[in-house]
C-alpha positions as CSV (number, residue, x, y, z in Angstrom):
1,X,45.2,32.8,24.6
2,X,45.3,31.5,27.6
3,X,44.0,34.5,29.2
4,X,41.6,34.9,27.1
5,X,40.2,31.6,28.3
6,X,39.8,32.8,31.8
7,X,38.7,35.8,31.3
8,X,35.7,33.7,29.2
9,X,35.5,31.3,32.6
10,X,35.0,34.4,34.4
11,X,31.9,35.3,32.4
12,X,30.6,32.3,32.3
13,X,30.9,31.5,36.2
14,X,29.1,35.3,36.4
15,X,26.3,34.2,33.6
16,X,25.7,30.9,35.7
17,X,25.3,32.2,39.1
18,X,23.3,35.4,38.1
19,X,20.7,33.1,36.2
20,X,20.0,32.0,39.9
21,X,19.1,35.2,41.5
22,X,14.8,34.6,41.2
23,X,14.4,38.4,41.1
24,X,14.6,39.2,37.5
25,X,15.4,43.2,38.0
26,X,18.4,42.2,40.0
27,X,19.9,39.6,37.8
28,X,19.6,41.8,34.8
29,X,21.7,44.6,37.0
30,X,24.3,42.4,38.0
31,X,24.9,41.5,34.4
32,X,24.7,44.7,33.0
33,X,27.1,45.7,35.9
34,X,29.7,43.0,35.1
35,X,29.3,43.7,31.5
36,X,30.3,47.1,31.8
37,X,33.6,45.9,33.4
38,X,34.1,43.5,30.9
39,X,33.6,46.1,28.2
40,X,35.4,49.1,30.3
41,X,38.6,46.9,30.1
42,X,38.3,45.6,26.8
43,X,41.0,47.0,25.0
44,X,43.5,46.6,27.9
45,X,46.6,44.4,26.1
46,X,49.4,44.5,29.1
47,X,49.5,41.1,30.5
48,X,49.9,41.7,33.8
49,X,47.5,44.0,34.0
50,X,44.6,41.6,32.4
51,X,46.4,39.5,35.3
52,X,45.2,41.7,37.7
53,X,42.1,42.5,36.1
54,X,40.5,38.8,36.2
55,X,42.6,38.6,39.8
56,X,40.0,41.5,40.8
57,X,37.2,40.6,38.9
58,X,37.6,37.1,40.5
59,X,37.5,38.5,43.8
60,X,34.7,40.9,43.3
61,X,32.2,38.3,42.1
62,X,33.1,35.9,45.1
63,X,32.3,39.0,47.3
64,X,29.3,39.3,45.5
65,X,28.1,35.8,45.2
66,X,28.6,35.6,48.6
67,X,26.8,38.2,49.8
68,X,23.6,37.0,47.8
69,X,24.4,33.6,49.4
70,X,24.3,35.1,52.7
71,X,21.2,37.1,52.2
72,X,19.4,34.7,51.0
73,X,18.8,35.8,47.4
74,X,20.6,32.5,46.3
């Protein structure tokens, strides 16, 4: 449950910062690119591993959200 939770924070924190990005093409990649993670790992039911998972994806989208921060974009 409680996982489940973050993994939704996750999502939401990506939703919120993508609706930012002015350039609609982009924004609309972004999502559909963090979607298809989200739905890639769907089924995945070991703990740790969702663990991991929301570990990485965490890390990923700072990287990103960075990067769009230091470029400019937002």
């Amino acid at each position: 449950f409680i996982q489940r939770q973050r993994v939704l924070a996750l999502w939401r924190d990506i939703v919120k910062s993508t609706a930012s990005i002015p350039d609609a093409s982009m924004r609309r990649d972004m999502r559909q690119f963090a979607r298809a993670e989200f739905e890639q790992h769907k089924h995945v039911t070991d703990l740790g591993h969702i663990r991991y998972l929301i570990s990485l994806g965490k890390t990923q989208f700072d990287t990103m959200k960075n990067s769009l921060i230091n470029s400019g974009i937002l």
